[in-house]
ROSE-4610 file (N, C-alpha, C; in Angstrom, 1 decimal, always signed):
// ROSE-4610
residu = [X/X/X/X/X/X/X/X/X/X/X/X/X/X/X/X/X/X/X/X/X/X/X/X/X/X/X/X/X/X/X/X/X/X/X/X/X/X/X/X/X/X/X/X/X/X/X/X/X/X/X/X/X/X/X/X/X/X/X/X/X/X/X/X/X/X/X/X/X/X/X/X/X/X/X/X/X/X/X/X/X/X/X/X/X/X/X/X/X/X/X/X/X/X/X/X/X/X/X/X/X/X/X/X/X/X/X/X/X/X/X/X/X/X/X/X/X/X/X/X/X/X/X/X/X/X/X/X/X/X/X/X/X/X/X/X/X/X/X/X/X/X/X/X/X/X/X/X/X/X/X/X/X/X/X/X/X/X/X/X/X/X/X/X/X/X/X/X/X/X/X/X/X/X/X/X/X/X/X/X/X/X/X/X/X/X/X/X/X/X/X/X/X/X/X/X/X/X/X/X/X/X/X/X/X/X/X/X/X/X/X/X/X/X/X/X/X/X/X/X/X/X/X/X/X/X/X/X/X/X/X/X/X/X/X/X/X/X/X/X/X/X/X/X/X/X/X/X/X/X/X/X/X/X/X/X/X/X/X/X/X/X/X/X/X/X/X/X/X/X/X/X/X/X/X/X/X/X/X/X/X/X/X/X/X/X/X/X/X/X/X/X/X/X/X/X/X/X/X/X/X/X/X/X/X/X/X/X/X/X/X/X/X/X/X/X/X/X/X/X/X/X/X/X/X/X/X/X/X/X/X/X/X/X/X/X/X/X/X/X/X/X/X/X/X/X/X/X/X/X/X/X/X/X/X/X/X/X/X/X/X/X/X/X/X/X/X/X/X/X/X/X/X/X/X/X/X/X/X/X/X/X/X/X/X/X/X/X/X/X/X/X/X/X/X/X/X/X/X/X/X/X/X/X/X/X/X/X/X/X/X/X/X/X/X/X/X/X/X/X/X/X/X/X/X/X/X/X/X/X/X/X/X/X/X/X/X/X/X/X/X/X/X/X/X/X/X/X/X/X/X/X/X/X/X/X/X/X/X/X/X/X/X/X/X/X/X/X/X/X/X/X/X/X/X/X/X/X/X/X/X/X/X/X/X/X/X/X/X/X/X/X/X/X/X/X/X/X/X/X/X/X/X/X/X/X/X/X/X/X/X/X/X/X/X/X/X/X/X/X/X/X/X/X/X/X/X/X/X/X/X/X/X/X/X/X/X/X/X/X/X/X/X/X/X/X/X/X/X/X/X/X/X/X/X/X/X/X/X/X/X/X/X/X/X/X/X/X/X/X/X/X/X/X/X/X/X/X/X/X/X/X/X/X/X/X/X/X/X/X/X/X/X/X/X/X/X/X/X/X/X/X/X/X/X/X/X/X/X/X/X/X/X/X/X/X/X/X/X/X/X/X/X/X/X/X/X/X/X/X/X/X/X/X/X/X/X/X/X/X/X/X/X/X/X/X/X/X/X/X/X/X/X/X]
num = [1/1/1/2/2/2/3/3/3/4/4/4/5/5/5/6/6/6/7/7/7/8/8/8/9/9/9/10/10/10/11/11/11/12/12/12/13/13/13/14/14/14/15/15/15/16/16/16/17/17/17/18/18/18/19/19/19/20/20/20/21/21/21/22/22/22/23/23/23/24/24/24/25/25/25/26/26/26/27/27/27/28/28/28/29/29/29/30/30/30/31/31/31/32/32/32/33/33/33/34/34/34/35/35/35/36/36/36/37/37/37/38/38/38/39/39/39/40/40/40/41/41/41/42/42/42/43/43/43/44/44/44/45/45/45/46/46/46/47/47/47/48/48/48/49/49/49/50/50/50/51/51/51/52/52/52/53/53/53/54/54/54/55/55/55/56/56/56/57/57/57/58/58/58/59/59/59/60/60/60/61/61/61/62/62/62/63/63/63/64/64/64/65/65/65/66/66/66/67/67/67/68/68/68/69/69/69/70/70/70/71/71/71/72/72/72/73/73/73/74/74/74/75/75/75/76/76/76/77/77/77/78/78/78/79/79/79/80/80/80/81/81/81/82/82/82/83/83/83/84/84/84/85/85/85/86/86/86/87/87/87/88/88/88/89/89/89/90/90/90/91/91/91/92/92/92/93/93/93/94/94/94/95/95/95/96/96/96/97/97/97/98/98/98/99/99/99/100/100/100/101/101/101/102/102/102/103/103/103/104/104/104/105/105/105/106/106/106/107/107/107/108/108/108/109/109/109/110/110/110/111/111/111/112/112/112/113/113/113/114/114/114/115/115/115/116/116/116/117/117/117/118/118/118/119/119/119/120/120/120/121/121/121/122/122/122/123/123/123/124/124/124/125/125/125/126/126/126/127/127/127/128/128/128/129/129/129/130/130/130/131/131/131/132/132/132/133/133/133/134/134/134/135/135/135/136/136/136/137/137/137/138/138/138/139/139/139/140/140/140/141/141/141/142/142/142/143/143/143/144/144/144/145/145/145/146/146/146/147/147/147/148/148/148/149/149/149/150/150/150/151/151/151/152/152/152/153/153/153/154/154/154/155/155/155/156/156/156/157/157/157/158/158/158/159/159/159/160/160/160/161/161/161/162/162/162/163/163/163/164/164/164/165/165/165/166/166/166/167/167/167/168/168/168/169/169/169/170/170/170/171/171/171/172/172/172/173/173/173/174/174/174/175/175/175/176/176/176/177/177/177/178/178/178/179/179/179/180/180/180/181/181/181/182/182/182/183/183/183/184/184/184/185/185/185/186/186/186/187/187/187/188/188/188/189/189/189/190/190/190/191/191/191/192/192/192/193/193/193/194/194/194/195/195/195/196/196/196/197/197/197/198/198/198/199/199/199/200/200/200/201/201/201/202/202/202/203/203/203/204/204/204/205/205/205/206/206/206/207/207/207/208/208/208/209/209/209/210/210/210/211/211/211/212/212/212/213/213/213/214/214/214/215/215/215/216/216/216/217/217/217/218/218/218]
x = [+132.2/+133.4/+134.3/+134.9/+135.2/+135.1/+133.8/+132.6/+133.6/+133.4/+133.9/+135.4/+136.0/+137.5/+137.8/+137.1/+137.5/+136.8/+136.1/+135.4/+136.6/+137.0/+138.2/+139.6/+140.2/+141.1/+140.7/+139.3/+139.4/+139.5/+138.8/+139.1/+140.5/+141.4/+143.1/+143.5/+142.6/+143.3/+142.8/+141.2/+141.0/+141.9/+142.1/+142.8/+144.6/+145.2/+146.2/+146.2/+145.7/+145.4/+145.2/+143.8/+143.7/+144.8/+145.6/+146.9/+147.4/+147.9/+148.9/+148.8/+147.7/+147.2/+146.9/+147.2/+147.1/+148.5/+149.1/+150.7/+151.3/+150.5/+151.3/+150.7/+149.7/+148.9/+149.3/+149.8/+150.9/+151.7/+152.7/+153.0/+153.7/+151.9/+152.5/+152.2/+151.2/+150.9/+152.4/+153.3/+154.7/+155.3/+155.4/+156.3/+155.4/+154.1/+153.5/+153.8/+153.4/+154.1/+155.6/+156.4/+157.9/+157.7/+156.7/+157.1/+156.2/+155.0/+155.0/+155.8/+156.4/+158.1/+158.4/+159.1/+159.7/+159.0/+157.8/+157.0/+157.1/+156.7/+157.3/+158.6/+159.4/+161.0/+161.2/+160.5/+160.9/+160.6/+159.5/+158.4/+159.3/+159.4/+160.5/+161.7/+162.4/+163.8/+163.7/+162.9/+162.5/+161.9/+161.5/+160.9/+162.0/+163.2/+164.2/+165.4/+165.3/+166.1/+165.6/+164.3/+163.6/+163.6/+164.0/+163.7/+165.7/+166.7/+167.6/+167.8/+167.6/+167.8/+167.2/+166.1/+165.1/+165.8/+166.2/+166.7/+168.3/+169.0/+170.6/+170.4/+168.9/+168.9/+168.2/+167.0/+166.7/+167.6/+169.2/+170.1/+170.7/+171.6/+172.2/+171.5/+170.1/+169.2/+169.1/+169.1/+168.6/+170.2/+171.5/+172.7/+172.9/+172.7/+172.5/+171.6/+170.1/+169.8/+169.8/+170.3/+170.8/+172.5/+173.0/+174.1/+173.8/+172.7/+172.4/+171.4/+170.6/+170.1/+171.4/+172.2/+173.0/+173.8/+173.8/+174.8/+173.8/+172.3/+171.4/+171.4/+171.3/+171.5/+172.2/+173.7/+175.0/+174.8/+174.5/+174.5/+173.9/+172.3/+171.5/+171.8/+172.3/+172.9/+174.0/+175.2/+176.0/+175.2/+174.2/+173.6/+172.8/+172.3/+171.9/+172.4/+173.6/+174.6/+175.4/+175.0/+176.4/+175.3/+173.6/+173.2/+172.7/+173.2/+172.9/+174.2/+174.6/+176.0/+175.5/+175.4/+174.9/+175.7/+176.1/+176.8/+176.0/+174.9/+173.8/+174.1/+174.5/+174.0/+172.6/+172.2/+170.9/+169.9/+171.0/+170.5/+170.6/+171.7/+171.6/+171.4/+171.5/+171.1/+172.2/+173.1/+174.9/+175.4/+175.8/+177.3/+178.0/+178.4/+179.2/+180.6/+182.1/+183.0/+183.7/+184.2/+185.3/+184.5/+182.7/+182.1/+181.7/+181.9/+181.2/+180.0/+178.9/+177.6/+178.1/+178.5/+178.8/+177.6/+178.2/+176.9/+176.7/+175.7/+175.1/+175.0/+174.4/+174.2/+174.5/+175.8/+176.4/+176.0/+175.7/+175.7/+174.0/+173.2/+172.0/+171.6/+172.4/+172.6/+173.0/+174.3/+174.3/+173.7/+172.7/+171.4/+170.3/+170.0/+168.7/+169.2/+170.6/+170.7/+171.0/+171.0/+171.3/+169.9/+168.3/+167.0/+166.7/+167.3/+166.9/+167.0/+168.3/+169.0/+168.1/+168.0/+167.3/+165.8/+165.1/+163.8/+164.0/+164.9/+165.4/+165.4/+166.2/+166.5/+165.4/+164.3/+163.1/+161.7/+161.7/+161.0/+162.1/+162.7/+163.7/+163.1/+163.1/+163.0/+161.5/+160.8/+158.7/+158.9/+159.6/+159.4/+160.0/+161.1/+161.3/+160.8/+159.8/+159.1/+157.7/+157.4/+156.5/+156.6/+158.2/+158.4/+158.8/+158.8/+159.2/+157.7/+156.7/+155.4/+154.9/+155.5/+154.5/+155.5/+156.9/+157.1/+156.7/+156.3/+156.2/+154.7/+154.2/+152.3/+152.5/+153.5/+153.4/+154.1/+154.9/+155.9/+154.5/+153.9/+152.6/+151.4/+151.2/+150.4/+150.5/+151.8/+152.6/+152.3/+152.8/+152.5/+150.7/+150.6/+148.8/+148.3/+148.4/+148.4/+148.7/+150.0/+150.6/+149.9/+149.9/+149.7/+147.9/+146.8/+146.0/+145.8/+146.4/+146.8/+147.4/+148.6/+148.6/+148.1/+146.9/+145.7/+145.2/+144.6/+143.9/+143.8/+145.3/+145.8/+145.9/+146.4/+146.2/+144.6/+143.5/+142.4/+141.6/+142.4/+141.9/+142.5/+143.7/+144.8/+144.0/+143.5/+143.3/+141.6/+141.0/+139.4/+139.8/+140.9/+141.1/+141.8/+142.3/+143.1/+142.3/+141.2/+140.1/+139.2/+138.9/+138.0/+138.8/+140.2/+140.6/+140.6/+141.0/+141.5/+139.9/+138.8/+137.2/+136.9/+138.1/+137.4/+138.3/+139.7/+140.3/+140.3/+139.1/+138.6/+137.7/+136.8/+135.6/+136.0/+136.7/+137.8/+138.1/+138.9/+139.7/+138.7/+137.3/+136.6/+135.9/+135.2/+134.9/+135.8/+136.8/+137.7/+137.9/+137.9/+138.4/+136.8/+135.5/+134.5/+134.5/+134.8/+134.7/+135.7/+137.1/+138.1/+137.2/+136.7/+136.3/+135.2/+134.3/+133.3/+133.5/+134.7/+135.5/+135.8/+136.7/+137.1/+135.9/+135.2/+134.0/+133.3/+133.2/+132.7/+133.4/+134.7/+135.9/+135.7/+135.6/+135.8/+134.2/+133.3/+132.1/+131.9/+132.6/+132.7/+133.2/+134.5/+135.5/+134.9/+134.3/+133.8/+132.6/+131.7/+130.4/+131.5/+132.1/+133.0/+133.4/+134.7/+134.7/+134.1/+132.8/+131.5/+130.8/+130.7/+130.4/+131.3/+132.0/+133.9/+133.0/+133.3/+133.1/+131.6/+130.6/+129.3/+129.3/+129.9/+129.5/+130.6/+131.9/+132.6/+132.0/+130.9/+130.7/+129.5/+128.8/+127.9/+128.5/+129.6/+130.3/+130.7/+131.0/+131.1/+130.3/+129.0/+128.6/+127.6/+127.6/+127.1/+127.8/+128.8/+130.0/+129.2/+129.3/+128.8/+127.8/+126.5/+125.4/+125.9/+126.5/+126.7/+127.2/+127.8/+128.9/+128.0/+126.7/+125.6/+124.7/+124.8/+123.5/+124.1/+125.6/+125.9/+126.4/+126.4/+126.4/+125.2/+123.8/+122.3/+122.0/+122.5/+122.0/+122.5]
y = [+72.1/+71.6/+72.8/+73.7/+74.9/+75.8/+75.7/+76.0/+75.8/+74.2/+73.6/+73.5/+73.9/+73.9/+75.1/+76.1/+77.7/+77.6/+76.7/+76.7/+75.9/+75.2/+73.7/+75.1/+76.0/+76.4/+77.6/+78.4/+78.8/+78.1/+76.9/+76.0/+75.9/+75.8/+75.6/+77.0/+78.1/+79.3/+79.5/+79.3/+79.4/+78.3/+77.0/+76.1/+76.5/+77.3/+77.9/+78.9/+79.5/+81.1/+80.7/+79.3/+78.7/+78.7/+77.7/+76.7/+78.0/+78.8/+79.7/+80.8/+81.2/+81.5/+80.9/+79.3/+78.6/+78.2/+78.1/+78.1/+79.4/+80.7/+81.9/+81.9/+81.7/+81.4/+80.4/+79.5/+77.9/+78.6/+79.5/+79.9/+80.9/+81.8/+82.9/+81.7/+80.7/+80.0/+79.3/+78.8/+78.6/+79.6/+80.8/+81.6/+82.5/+82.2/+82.5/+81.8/+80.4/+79.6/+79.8/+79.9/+80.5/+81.5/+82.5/+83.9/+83.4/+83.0/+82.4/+81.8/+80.7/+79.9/+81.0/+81.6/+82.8/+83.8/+83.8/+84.5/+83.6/+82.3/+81.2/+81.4/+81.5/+81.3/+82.5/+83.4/+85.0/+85.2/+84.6/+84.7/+83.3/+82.1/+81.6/+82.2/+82.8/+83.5/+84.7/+85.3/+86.5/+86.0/+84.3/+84.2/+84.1/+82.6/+82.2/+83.4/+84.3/+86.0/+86.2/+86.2/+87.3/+86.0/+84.8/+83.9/+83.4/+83.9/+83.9/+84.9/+86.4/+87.3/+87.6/+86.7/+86.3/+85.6/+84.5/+83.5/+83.9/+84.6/+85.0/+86.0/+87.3/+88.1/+87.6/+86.4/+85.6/+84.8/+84.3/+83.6/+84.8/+85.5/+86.8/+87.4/+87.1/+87.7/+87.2/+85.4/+84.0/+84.5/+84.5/+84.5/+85.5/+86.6/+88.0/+87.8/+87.0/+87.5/+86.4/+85.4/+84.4/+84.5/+84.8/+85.8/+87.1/+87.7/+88.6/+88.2/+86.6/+86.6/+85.3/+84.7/+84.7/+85.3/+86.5/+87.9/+88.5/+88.5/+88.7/+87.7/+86.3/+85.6/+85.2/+85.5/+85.4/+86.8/+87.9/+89.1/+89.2/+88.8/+88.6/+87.5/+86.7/+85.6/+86.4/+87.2/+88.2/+89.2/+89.3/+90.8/+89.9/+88.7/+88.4/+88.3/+87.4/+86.6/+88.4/+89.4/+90.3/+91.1/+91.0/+91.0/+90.8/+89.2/+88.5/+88.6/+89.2/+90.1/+91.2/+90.8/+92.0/+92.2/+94.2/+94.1/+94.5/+93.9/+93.9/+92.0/+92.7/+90.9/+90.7/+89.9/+89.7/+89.2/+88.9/+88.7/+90.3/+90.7/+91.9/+92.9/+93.0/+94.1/+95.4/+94.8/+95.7/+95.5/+97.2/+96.6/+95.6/+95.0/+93.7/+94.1/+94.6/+95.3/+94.3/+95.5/+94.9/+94.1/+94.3/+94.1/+95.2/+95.0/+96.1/+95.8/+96.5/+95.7/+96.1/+94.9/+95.5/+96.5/+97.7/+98.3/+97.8/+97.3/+96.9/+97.5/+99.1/+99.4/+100.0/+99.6/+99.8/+98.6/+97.2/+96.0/+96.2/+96.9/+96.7/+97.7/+98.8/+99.8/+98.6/+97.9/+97.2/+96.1/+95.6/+94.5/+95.3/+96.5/+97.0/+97.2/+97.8/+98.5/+96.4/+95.7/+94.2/+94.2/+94.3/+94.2/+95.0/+96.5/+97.3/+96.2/+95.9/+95.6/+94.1/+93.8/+92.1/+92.7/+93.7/+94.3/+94.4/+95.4/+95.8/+94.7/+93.8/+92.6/+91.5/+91.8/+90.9/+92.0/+93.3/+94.2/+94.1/+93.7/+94.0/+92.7/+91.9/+90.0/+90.2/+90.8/+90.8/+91.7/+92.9/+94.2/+93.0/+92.3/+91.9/+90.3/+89.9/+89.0/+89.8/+90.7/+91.6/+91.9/+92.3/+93.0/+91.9/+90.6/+88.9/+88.5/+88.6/+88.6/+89.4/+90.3/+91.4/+91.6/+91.1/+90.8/+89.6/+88.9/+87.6/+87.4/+88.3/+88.5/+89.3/+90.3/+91.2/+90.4/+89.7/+88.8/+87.7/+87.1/+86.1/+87.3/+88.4/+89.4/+89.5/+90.2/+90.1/+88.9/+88.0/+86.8/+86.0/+86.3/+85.9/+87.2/+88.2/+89.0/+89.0/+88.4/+88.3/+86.6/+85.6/+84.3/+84.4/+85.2/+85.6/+86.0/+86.8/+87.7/+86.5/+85.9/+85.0/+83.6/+83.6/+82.2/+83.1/+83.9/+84.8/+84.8/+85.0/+85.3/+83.5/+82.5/+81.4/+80.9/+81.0/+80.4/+81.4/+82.7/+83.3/+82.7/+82.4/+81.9/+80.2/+79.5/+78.3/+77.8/+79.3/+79.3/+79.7/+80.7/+80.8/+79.8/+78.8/+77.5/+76.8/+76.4/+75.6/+75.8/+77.3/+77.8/+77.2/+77.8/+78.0/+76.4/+75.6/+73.9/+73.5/+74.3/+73.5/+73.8/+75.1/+75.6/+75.2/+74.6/+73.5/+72.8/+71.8/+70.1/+70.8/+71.6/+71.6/+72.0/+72.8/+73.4/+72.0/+71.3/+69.8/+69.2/+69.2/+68.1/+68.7/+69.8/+70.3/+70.3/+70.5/+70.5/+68.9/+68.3/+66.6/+66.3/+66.3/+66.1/+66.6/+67.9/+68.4/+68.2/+68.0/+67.2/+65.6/+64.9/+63.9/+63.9/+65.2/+64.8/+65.6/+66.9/+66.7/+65.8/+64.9/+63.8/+62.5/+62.7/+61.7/+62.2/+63.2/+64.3/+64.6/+64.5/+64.4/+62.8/+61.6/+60.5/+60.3/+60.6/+60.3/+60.7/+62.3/+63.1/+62.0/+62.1/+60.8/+59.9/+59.4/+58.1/+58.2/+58.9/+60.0/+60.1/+60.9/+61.2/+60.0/+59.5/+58.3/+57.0/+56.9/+56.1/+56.8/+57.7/+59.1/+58.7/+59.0/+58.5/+57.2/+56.5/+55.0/+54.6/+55.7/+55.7/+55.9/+56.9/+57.9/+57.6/+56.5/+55.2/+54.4/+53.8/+52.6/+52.9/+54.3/+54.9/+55.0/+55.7/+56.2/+54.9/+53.9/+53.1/+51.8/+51.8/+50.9/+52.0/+53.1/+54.2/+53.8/+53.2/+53.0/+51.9/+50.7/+49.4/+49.7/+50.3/+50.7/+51.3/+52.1/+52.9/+51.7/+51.1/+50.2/+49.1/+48.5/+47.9/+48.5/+49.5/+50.4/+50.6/+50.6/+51.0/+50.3/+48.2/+47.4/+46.7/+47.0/+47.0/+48.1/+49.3/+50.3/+49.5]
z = [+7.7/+8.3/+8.6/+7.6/+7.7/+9.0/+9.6/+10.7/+11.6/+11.6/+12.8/+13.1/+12.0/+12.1/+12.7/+12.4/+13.1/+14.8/+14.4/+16.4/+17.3/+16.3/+16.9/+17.1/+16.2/+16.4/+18.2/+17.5/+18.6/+20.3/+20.3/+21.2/+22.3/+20.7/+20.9/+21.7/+21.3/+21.7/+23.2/+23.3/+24.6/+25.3/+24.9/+25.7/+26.7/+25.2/+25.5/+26.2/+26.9/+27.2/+28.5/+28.9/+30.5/+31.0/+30.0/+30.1/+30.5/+30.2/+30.8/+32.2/+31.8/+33.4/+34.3/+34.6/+35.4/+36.0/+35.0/+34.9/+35.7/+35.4/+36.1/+37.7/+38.1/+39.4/+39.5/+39.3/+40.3/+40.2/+39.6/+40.0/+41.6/+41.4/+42.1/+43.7/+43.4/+44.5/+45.4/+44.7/+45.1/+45.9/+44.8/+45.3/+47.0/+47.3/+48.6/+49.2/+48.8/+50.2/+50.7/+49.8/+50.2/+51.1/+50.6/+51.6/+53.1/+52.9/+54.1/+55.0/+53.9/+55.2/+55.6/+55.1/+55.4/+56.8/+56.9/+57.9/+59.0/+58.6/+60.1/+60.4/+59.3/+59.9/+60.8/+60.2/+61.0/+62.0/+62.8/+63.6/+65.1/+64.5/+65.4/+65.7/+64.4/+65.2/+66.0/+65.5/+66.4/+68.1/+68.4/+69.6/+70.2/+69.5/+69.9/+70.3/+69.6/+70.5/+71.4/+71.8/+73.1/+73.5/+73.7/+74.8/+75.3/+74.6/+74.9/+75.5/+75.0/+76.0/+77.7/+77.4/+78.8/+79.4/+79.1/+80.2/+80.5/+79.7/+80.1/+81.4/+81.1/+82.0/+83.4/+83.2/+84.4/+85.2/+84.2/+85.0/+86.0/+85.2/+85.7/+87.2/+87.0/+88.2/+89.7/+89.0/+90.1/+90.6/+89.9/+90.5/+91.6/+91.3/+92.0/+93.1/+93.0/+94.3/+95.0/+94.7/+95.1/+96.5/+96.1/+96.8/+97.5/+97.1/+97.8/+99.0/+98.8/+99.9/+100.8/+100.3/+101.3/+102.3/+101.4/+102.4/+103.4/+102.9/+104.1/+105.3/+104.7/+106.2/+107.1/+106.3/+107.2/+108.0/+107.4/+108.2/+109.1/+109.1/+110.4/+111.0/+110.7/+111.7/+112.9/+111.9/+112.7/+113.6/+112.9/+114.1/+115.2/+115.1/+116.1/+117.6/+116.6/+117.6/+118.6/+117.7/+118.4/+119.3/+119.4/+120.0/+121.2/+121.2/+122.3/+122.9/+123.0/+124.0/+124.7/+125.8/+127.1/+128.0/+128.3/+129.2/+130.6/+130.7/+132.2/+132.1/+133.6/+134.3/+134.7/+134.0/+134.1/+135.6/+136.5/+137.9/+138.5/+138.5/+139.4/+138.7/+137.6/+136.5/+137.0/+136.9/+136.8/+136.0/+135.6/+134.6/+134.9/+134.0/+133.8/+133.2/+134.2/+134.2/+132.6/+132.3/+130.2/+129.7/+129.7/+128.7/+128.4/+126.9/+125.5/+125.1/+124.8/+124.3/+122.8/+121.8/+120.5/+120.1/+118.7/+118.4/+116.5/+116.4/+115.4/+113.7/+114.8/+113.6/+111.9/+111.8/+110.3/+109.9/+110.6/+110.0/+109.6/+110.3/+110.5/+108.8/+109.2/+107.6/+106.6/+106.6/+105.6/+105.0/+106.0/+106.1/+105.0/+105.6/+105.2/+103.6/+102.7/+101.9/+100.8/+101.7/+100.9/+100.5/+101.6/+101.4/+100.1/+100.3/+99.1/+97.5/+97.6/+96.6/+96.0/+97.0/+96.4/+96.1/+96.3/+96.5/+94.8/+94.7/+93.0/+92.3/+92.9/+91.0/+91.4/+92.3/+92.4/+91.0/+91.4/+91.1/+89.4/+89.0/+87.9/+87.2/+88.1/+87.0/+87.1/+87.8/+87.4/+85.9/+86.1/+84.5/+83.8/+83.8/+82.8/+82.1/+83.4/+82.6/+81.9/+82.5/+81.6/+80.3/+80.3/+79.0/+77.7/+78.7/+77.6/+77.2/+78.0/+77.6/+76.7/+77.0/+75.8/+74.4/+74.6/+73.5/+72.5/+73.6/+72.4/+72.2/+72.6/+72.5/+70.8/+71.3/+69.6/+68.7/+68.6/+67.8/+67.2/+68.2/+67.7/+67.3/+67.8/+66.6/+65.4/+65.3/+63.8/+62.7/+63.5/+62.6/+62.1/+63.7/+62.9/+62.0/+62.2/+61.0/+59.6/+59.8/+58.2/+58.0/+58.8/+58.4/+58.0/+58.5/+57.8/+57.0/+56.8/+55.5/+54.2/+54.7/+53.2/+53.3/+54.2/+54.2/+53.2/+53.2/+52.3/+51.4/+50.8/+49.5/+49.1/+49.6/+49.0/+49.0/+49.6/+49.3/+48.3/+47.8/+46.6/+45.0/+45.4/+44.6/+44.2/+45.1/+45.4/+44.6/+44.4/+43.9/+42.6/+42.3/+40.9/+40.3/+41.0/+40.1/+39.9/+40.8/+40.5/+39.5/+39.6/+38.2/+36.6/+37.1/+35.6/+35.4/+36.4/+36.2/+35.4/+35.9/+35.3/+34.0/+33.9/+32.3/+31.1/+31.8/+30.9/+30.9/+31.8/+31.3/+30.8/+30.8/+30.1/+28.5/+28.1/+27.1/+26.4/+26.7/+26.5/+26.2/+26.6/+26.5/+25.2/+25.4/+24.1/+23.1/+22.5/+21.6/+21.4/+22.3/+21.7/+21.3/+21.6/+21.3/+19.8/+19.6/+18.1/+17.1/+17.8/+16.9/+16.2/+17.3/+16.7/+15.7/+16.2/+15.2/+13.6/+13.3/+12.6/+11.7/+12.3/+11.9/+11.7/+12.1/+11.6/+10.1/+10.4/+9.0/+7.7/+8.2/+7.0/+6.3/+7.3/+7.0/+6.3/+6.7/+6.2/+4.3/+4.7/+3.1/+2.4/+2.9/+1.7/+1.7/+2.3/+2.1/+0.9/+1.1/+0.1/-1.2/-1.3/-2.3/-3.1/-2.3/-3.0/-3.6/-3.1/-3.6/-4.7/-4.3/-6.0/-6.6/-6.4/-7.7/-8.6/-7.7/-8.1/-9.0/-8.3/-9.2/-10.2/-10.6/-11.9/-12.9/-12.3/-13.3/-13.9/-13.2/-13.1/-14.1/-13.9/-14.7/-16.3/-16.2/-17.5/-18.2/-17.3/-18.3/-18.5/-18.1/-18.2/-19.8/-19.6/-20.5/-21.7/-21.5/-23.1/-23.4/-22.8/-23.1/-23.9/-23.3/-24.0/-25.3/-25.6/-27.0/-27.8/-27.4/-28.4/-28.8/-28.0/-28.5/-29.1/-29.0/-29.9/-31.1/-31.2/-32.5/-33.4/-33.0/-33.5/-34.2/-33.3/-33.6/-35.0/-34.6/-35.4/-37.3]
């Protein structure tokens, strides 16, 4: 029994020892999924910035060349119109006396330098959907990087909780198996014991009886 009582304590110690390393790995398994939140939360606020700063600079842009292409069509509407002013009569092909043929071209300069300008914040809003693309391509790299990275670490975390969870049912089961049979072995003794008790009474004095007839006979 002795035997079995030092196998039963060690039992308790391996039992305690699972218990606690399972305890520190649920642990660390908590405090990853936190840092994960934390990688999602980073990973949306970081999109929700580059998708405000995109659309404030895409408004800013639609506005601009928006007005820039009305200033183009009021203008060529004006250079049309100041071109269909001729100072040739078109039957006799004579000057046509205190007509001016208006001259165009400052308007025609300030047409071309409007084209320039809308050319720019067209060539400006393409870079800068480029550069909202390739931001949020590296922003979702980042993250599947790190979010692989702690799938990783929890399905390592997730094989060691399972090991240690098998080796303290198996642990538990062994120790309660040996507690009982312990306790069956104790109860069996006493029981052996105490029937001994009662024999070697029952002997002693049935052993009297005998003497006290033999020594009335004698």
């Amino acid at each position: 029994i002795t035997e079995n009582e030092n196998l039963l304590k060690q039992y308790d110690i391996d039992y305690n020892n699972f218990q606690t390393q399972y305890n520190d790995l649920n642990k660390q398994m908590v405090e990853l999924h936190k840092s994960f939140a934390s990688v999602v939360q980073l990973k949306d606020s970081r999109l929700e910035k580059v998708r405000q700063v995109h659309d404030a600079n895409k408004t800013d842009s639609l506005d601009a060349k928006t007005k820039i292409n009305s200033n183009i069509y009021t203008l060529e509407a004006e250079i049309r119109q100041l071109k269909s002013i001729t100072d040739i009569c078109p039957t006799c092909h004579q000057h046509i006396p205190n007509v001016i043929k208006p001259d165009t071209t400052e308007k025609e300069k300030q047409l071309t330098q409007y084209k320039v300008q809308l050319d720019v914040i067209i060539n400006d809003m393409k870079l800068d959907d480029e550069d909202y693309n390739k931001a949020i391509a590296n922003i979702t790299q980042d993250y599947n990087v790190q979010s692989e990275d702690a799938n990783k670490k929890i399905q390592n975390l997730t094989t060691q909780l399972n090991t240690l969870k098998k080796s303290i049912d198996e642990c538990e089961g062994s120790r309660h198996t040996l507690s009982n049979f312990i306790q069956s072995t104790k109860s069996t003794r006493d029981n052996y014991l105490n029937n001994k008790k009662k024999l070697e009474d029952k002997i002693k004095e049935l052993k009297g009886q005998v003497d006290k007839i033999t020594s009335k006979n004698g």
